[in-house]
DSSP file (Angstrom, degrees, kcal/mol; ACC not computed):
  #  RESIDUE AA STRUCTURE BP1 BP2  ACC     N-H-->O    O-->H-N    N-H-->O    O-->H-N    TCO  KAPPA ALPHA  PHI   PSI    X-CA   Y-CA   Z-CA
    1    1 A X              0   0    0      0, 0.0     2,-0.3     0, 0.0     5,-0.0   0.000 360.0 360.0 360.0 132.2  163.7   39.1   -2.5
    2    2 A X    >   -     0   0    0      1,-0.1     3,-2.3     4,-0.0     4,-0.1  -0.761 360.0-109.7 -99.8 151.5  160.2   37.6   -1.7
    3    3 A X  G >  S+     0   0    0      1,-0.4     3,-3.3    -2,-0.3    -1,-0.1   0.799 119.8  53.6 -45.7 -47.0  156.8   39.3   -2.1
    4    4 A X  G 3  S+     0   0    0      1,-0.2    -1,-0.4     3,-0.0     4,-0.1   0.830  95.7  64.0 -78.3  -9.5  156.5   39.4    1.6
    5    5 A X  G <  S+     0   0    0     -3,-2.3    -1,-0.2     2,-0.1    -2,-0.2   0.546  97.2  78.5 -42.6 -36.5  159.9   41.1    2.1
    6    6 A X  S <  S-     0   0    0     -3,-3.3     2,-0.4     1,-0.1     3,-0.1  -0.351  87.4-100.2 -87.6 172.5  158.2   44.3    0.0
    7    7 A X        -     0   0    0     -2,-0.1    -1,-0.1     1,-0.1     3,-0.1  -0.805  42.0 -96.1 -86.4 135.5  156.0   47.0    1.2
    8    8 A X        -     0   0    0     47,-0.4     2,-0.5    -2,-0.4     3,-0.1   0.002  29.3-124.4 -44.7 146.9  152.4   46.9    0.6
    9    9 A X        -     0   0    0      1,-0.1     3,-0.3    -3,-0.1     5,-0.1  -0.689  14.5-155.5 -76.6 109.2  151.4   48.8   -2.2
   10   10 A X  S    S+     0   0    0     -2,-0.5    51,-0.3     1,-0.2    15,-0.3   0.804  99.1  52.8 -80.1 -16.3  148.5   51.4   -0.4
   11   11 A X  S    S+     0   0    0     14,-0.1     9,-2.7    -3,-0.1    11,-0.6   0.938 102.5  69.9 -53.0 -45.2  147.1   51.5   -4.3
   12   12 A X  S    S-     0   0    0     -3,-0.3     8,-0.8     7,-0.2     2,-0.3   0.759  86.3-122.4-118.7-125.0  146.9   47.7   -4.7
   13   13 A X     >  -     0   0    0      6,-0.2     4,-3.5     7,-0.1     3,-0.3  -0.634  20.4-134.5-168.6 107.3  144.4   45.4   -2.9
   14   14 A X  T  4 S+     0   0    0     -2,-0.3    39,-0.2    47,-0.2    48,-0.1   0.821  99.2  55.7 -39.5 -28.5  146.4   42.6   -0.7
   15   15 A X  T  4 S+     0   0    0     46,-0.2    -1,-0.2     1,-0.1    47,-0.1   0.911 127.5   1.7 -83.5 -43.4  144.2   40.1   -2.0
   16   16 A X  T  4 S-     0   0    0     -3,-0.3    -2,-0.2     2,-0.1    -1,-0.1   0.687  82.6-128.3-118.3 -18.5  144.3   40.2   -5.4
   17   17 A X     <  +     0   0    0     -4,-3.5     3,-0.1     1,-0.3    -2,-0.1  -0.320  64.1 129.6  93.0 -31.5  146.8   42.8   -6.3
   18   18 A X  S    S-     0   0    0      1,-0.2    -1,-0.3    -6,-0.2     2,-0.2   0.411  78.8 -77.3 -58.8-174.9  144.6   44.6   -8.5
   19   19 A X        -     0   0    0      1,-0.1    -7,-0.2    -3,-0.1    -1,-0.2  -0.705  43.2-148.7-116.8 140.4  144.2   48.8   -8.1
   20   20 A X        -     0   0    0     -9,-2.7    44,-0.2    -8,-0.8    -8,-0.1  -0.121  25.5-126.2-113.0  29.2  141.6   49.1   -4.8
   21   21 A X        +     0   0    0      1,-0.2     2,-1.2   -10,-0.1    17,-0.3   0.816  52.3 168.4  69.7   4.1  140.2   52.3   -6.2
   22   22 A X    >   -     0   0    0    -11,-0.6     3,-0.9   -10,-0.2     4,-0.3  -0.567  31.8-161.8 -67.4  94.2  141.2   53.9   -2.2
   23   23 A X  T 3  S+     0   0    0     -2,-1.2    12,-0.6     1,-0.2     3,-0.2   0.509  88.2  70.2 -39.7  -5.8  140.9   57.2   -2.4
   24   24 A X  T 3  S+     0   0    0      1,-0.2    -1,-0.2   -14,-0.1   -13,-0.1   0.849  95.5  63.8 -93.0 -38.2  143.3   57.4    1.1
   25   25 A X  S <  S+     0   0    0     -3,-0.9    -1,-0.2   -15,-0.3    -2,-0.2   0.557  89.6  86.1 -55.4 -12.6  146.3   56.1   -1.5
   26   26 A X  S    S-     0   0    0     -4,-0.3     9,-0.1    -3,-0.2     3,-0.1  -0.668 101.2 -89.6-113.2 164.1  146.0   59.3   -3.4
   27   27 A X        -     0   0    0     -2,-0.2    -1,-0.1     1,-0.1    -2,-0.0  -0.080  54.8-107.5 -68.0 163.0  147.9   62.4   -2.4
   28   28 A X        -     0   0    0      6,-0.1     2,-0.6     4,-0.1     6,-0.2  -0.092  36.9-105.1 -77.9-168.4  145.7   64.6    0.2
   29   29 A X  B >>  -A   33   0A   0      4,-2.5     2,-1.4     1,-0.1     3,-1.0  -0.920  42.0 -75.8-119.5 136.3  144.2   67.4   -0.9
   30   30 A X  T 34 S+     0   0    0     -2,-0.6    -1,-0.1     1,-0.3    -2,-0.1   0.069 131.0  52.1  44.6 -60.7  145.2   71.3   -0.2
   31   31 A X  T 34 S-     0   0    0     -2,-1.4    -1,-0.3     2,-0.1     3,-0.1   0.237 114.0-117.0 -88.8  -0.2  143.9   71.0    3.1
   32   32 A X  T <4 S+     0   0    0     -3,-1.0     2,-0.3     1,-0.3    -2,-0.2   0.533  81.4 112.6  74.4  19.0  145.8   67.8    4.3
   33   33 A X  B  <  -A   29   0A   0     -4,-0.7    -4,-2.5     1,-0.0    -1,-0.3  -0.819  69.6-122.9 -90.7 146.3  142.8   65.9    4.7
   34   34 A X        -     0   0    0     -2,-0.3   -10,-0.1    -6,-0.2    -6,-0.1  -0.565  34.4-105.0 -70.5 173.2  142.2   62.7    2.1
   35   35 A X        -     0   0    0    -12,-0.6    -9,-0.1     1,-0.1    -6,-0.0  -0.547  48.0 -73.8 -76.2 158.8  139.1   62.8    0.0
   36   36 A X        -     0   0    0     -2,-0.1     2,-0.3   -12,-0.0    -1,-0.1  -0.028  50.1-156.8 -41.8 130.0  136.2   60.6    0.7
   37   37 A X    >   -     0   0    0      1,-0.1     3,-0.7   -15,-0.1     4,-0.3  -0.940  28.4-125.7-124.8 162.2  136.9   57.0   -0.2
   38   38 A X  G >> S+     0   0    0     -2,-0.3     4,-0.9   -17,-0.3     3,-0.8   0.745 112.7  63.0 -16.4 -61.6  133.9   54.1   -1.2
   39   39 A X  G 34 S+     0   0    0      1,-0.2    -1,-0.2     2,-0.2    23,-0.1   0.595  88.1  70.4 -67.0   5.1  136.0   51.8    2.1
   40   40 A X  G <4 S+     0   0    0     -3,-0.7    -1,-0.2     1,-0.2    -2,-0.1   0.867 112.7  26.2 -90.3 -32.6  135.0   54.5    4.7
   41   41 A X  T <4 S+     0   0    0     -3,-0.8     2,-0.2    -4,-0.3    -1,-0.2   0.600 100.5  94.5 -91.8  -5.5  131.5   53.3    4.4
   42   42 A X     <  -     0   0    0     -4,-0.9     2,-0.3     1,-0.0    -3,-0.0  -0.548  69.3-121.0-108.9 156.9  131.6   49.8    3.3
   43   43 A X        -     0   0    0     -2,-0.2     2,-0.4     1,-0.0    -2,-0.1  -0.606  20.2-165.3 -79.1 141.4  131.5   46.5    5.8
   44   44 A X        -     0   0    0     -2,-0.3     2,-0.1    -5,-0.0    28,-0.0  -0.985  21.8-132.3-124.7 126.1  134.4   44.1    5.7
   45   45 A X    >>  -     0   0    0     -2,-0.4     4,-1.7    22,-0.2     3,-1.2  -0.551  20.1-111.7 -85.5 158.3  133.5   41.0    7.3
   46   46 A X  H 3> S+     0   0    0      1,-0.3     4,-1.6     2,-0.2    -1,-0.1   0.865 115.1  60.7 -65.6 -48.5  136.0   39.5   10.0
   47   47 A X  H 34 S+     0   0    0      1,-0.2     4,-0.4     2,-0.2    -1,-0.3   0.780 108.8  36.9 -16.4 -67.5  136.5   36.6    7.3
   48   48 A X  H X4 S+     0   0    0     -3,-1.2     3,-0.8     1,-0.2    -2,-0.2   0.813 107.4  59.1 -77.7 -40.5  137.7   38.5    4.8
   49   49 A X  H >< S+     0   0    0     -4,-1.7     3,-1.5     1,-0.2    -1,-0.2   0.784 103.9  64.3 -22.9 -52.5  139.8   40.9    6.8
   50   50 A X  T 3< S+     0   0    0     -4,-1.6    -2,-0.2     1,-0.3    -1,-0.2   0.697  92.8  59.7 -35.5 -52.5  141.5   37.5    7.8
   51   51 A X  T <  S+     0   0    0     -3,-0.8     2,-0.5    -4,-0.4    -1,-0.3   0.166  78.9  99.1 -68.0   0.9  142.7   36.7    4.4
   52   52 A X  S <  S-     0   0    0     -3,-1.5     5,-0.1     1,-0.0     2,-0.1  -0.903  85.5-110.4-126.3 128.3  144.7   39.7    4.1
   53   53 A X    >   -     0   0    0     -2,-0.5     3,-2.9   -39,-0.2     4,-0.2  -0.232  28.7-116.1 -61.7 126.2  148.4   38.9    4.8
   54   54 A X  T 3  S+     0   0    0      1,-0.2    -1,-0.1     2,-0.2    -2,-0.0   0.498 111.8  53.0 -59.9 -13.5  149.7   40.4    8.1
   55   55 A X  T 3  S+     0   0    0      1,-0.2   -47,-0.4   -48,-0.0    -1,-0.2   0.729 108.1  56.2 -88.8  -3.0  152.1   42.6    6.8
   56   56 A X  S X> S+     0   0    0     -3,-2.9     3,-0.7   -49,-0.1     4,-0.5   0.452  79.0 118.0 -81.0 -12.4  149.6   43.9    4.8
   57   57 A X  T 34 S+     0   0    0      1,-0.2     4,-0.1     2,-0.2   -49,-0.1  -0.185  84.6   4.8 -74.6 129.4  147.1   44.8    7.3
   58   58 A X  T 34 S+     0   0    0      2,-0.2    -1,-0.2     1,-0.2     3,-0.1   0.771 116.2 103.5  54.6  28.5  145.8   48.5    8.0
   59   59 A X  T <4 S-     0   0    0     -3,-0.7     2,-0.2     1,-0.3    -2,-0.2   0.602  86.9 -19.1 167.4 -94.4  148.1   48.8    4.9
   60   60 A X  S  < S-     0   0    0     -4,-0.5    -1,-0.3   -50,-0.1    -2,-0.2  -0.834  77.8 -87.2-155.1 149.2  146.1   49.1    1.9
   61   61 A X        -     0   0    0    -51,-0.3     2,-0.5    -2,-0.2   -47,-0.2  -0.265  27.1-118.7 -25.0 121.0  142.4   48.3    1.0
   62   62 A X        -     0   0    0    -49,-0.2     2,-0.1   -48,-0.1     5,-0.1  -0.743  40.7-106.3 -79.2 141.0  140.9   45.7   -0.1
   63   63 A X    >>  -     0   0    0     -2,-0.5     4,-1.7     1,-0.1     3,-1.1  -0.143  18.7-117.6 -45.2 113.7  139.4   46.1   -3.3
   64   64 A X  H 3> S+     0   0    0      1,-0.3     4,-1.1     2,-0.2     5,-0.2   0.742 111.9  54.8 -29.5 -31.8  135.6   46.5   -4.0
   65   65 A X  H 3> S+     0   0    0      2,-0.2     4,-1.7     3,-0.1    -1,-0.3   0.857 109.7  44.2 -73.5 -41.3  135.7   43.2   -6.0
   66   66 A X  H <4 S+     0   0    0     -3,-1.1    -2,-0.2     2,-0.2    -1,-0.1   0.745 112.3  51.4 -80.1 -21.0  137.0   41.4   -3.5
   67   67 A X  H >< S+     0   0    0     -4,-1.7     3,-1.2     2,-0.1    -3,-0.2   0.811 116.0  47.7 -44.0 -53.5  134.6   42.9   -0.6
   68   68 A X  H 3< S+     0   0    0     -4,-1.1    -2,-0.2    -5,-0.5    -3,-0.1   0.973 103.8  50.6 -92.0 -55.3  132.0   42.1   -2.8
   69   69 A X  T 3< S+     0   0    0     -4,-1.7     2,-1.0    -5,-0.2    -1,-0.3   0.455  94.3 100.8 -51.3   5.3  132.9   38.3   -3.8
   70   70 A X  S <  S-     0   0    0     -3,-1.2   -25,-0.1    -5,-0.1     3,-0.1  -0.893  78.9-132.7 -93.0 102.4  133.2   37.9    0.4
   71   71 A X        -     0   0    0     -2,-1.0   -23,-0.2     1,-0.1     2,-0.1  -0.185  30.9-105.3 -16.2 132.5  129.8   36.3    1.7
   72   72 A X        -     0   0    0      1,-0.1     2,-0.4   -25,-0.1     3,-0.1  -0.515  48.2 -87.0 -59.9 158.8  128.5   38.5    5.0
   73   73 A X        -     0   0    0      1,-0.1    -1,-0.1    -2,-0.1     3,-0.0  -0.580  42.8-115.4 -38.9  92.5  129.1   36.7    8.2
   74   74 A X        -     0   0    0     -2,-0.4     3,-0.2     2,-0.1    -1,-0.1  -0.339  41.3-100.0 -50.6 157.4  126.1   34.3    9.1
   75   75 A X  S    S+     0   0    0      1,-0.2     2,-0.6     2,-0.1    -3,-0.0  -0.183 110.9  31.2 -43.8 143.9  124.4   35.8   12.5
   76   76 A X              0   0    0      1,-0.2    -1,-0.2    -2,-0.0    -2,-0.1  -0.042 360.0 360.0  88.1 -48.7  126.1   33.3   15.1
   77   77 A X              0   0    0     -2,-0.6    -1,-0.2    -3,-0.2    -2,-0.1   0.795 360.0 360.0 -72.2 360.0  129.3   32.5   13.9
């Protein structure tokens, strides 16, 4: 079976595989809402968003290391 075959991992970060630290992957809480995650607030620039493979998409998180190793988006492009 090949990797794209499986389902994303909502723990894992498409990019890198590594644990993306999403609080939305973990079970909800009492009150059926998730807890507050780190990705609710942070920018992902269109770039990087790009990179993440399309069955992967809306998915899982990308990881905070890998957010962060993304250049912003010059103005313009």
């Amino acid at each position: 079976m090949e990797l794209a075959d499986t389902a994303p991992a909502p723990a894992r970060c498409p990019l890198c595989g590594g644990p993306n630290g999403c609080a939305m992957a973990v079970p909800r809480a009492a009150n059926g809402l998730p807890p507050a995650c780190w990705c609710m607030a942070a920018a992902f620039p269109p770039a990087l968003l790009a990179r993440v493979p399309p069955a992967a998409r809306r998915q899982a998180c990308i990881c905070a290391r890998c957010a962060a190793a993304q250049p912003p988006d010059s103005p313009g492009e």
